[in-house]
C-alpha positions in Angstrom: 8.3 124.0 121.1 8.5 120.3 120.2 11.4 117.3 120.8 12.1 114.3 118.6 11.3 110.7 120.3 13.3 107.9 118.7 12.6 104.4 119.7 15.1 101.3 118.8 14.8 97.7 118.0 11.4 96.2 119.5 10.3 99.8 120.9 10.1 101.0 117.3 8.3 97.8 116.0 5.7 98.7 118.5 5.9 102.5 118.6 7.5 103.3 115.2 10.9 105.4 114.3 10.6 108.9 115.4 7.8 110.9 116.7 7.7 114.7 116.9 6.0 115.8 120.0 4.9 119.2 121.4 6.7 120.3 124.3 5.0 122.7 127.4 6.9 124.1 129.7 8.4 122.6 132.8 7.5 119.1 131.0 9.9 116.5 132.4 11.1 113.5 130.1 9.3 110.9 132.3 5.4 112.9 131.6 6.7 113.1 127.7 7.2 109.8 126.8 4.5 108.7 129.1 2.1 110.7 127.4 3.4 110.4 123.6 3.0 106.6 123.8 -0.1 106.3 126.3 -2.5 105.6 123.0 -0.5 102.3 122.6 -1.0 99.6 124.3 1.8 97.7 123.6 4.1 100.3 123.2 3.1 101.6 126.9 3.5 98.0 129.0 7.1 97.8 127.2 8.3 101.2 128.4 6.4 101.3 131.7 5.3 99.3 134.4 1.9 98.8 136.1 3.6 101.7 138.3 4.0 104.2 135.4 7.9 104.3 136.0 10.3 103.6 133.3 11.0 99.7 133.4 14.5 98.5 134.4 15.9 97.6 132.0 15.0 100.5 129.5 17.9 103.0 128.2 17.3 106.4 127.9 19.6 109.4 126.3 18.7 113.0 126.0 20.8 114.8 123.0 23.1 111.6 123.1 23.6 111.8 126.1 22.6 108.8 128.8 19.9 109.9 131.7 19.3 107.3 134.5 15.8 106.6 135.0 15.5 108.5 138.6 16.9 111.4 136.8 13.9 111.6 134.1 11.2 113.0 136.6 12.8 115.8 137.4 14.9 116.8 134.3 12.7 119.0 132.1 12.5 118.7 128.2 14.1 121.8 126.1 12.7 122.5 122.5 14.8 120.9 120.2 16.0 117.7 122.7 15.8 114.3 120.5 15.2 111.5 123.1 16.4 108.3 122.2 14.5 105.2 124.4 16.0 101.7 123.8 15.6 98.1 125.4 18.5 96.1 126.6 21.0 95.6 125.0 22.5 91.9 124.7 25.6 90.8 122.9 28.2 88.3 122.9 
């Protein structure tokens, strides 16, 4: 089993595009991305804080669809899922 990560704006100049990652049971989106990006320093201390939660102000969608950040520890991964992880958004 494996899910897509995509990473946006200054998430995927530290962390790249897309990464493929293998997916074991009962993994939750939270443990995923926690562990896919754990080799980068960077990357991690963008996503996470000195906690291990997902930072405010960080969007997450699974299947184009939004998940709040509470919801990621308990909502498990399914092969297939792309999760897309971006950083604010600003505009005017």
């Amino acid at each position: 089993m494996t899910a897509k990560l995509r990473f946006f704006a200054r998430f995927r100049e530290l962390l790249g595009t897309d990464i493929l990652v293998p997916v074991r049971e009962g993994v939750t989106i939270s443990d995923l991305v926690r562990s896919a990006v754990s080799g980068n320093e960077g990357g991690y201390a963008a996503i996470f804080d000195e906690n291990g939660n997902f930072r405010e102000f960080v969007i997450l969608m699974r299947n184009g669809k939004r998940i709040e950040r509470q919801d990621t520890k308990n909502t498990p991964v399914q092969d297939g899922d792309e999760i897309a992880i971006f950083p604010p958004v600003a505009g005017g």
